[in-house]
N, C-alpha and C positions, 0 to 999 in steps of 0.2 A: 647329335640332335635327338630328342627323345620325341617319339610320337605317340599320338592318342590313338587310343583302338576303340571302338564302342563294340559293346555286348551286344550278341548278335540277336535275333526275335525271339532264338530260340532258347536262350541261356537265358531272355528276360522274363519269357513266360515260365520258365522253369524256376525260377525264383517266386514270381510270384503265386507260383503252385502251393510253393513249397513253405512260401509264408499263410499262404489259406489255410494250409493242414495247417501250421503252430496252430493260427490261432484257433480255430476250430475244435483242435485238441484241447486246447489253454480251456475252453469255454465250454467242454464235455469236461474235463477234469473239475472243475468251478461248480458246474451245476451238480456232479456225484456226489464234491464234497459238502455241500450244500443240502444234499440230500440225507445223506450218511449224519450231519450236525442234525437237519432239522430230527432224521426219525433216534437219536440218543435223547434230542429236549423230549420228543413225544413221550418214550419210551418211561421215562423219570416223570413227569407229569400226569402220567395213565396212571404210575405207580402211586404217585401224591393221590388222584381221586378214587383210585382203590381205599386207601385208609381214610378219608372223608366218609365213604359210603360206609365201611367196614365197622367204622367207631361211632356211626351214628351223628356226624359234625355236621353233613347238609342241613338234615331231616331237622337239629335240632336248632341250628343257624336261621332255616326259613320260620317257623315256629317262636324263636322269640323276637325276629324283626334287627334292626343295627344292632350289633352288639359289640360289646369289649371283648378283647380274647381275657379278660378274666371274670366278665358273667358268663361266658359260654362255657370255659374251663370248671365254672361252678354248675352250669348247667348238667354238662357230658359227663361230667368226673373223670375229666383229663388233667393232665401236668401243660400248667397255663402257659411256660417257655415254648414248650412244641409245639402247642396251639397257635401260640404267637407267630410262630416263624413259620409254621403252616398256612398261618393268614396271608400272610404278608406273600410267601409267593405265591399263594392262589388267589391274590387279588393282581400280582406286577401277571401271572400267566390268563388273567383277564376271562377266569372262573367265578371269583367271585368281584365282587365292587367294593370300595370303600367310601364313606362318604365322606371323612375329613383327610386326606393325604396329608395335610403338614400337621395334621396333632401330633404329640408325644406318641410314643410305638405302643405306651399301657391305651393310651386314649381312643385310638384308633378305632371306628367303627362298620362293622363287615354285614353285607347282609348276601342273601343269592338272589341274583336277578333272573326275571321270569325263564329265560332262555336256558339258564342253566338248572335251573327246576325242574324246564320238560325234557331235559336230555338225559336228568339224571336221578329225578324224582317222581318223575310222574306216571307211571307204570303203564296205564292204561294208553298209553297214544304211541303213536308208528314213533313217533320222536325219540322213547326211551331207550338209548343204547349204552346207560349207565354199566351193567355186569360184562361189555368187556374189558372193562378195567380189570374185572376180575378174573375173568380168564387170561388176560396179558399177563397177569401176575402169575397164575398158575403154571400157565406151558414154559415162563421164564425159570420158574424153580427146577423145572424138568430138563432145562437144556443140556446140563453135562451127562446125564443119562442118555439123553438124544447123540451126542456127540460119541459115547461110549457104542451106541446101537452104529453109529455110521462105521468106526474100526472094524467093531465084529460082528454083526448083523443081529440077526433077534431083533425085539423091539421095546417099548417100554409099557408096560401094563397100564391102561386108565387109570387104575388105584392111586398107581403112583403119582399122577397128578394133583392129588388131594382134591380136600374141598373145594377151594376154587377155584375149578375148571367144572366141578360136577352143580357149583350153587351158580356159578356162570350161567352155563348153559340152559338148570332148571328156570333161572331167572329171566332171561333174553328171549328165551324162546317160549317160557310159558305167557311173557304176557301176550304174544301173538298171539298162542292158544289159544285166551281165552277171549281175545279181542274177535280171532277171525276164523276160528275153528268150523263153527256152524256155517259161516258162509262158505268156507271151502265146501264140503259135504252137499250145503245147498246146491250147488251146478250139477250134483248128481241126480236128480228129482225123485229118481225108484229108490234109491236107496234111502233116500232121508226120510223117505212117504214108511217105508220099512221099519227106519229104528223111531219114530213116532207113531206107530202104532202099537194096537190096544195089548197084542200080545208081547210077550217076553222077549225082546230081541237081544243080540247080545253082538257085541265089537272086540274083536283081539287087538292090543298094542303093541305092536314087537319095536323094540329099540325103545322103552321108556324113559329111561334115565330116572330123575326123582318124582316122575308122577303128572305133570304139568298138565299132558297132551289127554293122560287115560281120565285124570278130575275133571277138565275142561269137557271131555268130550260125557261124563255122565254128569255135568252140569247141563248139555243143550240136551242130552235124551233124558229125562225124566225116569222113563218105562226100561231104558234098557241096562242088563249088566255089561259089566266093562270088564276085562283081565290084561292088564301089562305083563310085560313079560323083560327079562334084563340083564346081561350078563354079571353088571358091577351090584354084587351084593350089599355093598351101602350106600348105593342110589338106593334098591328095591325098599332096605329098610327105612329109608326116609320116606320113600312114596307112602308105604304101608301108613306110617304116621300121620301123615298127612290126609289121608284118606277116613281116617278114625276122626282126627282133629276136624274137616270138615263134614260130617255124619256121614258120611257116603261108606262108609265101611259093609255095611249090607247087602251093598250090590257093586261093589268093585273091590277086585281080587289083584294082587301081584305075587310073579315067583319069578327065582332068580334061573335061569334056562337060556340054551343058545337058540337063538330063533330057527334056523337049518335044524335042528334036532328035535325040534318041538314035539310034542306028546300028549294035546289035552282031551281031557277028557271028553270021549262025545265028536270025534270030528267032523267037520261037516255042520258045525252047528252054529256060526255067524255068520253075520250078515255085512259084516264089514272088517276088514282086517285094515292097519292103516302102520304106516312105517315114514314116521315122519323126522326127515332129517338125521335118519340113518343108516339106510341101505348103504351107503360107502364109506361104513365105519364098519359094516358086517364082514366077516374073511371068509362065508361063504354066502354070497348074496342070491348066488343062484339055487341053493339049496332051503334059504333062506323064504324066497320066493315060491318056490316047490312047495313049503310047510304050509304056509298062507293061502296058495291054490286050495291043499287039501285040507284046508280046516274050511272051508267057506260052504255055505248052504248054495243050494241050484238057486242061482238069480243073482246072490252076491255078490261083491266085488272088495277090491283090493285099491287102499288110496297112497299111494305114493309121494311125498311130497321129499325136492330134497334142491341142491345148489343150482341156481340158475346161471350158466356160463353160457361161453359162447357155442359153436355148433361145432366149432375143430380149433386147435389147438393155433395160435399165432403169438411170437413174441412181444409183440405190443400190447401186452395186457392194460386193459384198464385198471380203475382202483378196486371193484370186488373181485377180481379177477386175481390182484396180485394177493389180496387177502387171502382169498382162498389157496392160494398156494401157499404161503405163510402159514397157515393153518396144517397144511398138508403135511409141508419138509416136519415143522414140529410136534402136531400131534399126531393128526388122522391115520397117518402113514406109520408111526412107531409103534400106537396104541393098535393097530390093527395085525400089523407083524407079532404083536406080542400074543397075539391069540393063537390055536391050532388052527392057521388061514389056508387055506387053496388060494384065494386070490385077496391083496393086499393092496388095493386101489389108491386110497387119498381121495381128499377134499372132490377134484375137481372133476364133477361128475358129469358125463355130458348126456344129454338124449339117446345116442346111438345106444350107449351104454345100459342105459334101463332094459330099452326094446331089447336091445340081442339077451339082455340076463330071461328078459319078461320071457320072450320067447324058448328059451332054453329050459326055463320053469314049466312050459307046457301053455300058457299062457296064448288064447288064440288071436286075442285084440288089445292093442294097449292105446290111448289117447288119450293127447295133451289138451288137458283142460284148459278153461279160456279164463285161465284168474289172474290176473294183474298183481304180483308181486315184485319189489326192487331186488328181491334175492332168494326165493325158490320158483323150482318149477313144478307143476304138480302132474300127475301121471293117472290116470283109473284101468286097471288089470283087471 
């Protein structure tokens, strides 16, 4: 006679434990790979709007309204096949529009819709976050260098980045510059009563890159001189041009110098020192800070503006959050080891970290100003 047994409560709950994990697993494995597909389409599509922006194909797209990818290709003076199949998936990646889908592939007509105009054309508004495509492209050509620095340490020079990571950067950030420059400044009221008045004032930039922040800022002071200052010698040379190209050459000066080492002439003789969005790219930022103390006239200050994170470190990062670190493993972090660093930080700069440098610099007050930014924080020293 054979008899039935049942499973005891304890063998059933343990099954259905143990079927919760599968699926559970089954459903973290699903959403990673999920993730890992979607950020390879991102990845390839940043790249497609990199060579739209690079070749001139939005700017010249919005300008003549629908177009054939072969008025356009007469337009640009592109090769109309490229054109064509660059249409085509930046209208299926829902970049650009098309207005007949079942025409012939020649007849096809493309235009850019308002949305992707302000994300990717429109310079002047918070919306424009067109140049990181360009930077995506950049720190991408760097990765096997990056990966060379993880084997044997050292790091990888900004140079090596090339242009686009340094026309990224001057682009993305300068039109903030010039949007929001003065009103940061403005929360400080003595100081900005300072660089608008009648006598000579004058602003150090340390960390300029190609110019953005040092033109923006003798765009709002009329009266005052301006000096950047920069480690990457073909930023400074592009600032310098640019400086000439919009007449400001008179009253703003660049030279290529490590900010911790600084040496200008006269110290003690501004009234604003500003370090924007790069004190955690400096490898000595406390020494960095030191120079800035002692170039500053009695009353002045020092403006800080740089990554807005959280207050301590947790693995549930948000999305600027995870950016920032991305930014970090691949450039901030290699590009700053590549320097004679003391200290090699990365992207992800917190509050504490300012204060304890601020304070280390000799610095007796530091506070966070009340400016409403999606992605810095600003600091006055």
């Amino acid at each position: 006679m054979t008899v039935q047994t049942t499973p005891s409560l304890l063998e059933a709950d343990l099954t259905a434990t143990a079927d919760r994990d599968a699926a559970e697993l089954q459903a973290a494995v699903e959403a990673l790979g999920e993730r890992i597909f979607g950020g390879a389409l991102a990845s390839m599509e940043l790249a497609t709007v990199h060579l739209g922006l690079r070749l001139g194909i939005y700017q010249a797209l919005q300008e003549l309204g629908p177009a054939t990818s072969e008025a356009l290709a007469a337009s640009v003076g592109l090769d109309e096949r490229y054109l064509r199949e660059w249409l085509e998936q930046q209208a299926v990646a829902e970049i650009l529009t098309c207005a007949n889908d079942g025409a012939a592939p020649e007849d096809r007509r493309y235009e850019v819709p308002a949305a992707t105009a302000a994300v990717l054309l429109d310079v002047g508004t918070p919306a424009y976050l067109g140049p990181l495509a360009h930077l995506a492209v950049g720190i991408g050509v760097a990765v096997p260098a990056v990966e060379e620095s993880f084997r044997a340490g050292g790091g990888v020079p900004f140079h090596a980045y090339g242009a686009e990571v340094r026309h990224g950067l001057g682009l993305l950030n300068g039109a903030t510059f010039d949007r929001d420059l003065a009103a940061w400044i403005a929360t400080m009221p003595d100081i900005d009563q300072r660089l608008r008045s009648g006598r000579r004032p004058a602003v150090l930039d340390l960390g300029c890159g190609v110019g953005r922040s040092t033109l923006a800022l003798a765009r709002a002071y009329p009266n005052a001189v301006i000096h950047g200052i920069d480690l990457d010698a073909a930023s400074v040379e592009e600032a310098r041009a640019a400086a000439a190209q919009a007449g400001l050459a008179d009253r703003v000066t660049f030279a290529v110098a490590d900010a911790a080492e600084l040496s200008v002439a006269g110290e003690g003789r501004f009234d604003l020192v500003t370090v924007l969005e790069a004190l955690h790219d400096m490898g000595d930022p406390v020494g960095a800070l030191t120079s800035a103390r002692r170039h500053l006239r009695e009353g002045g200050a020092v403006l800080v503006a740089d990554q807005l994170t959280r207050d301590a470190y947790a693995a549930d990062g948000d999305p600027l959050e995870r950016f920032q670190y991305g930014c970090s493993v691949l450039h901030c972090l290699p590009a700053t080891r590549a320097e004679d660093h003391l200290v090699a930080h990365g992207t992800v700069i917190r509050a504490e970290h300012v204060t304890a440098w601020a304070r280390d610099a000799g610095f007796p007050k530091v506070e966070i100003l009340a400016i409403e930014d999606p992605f810095w924080r600003f600091y006055r020293l």
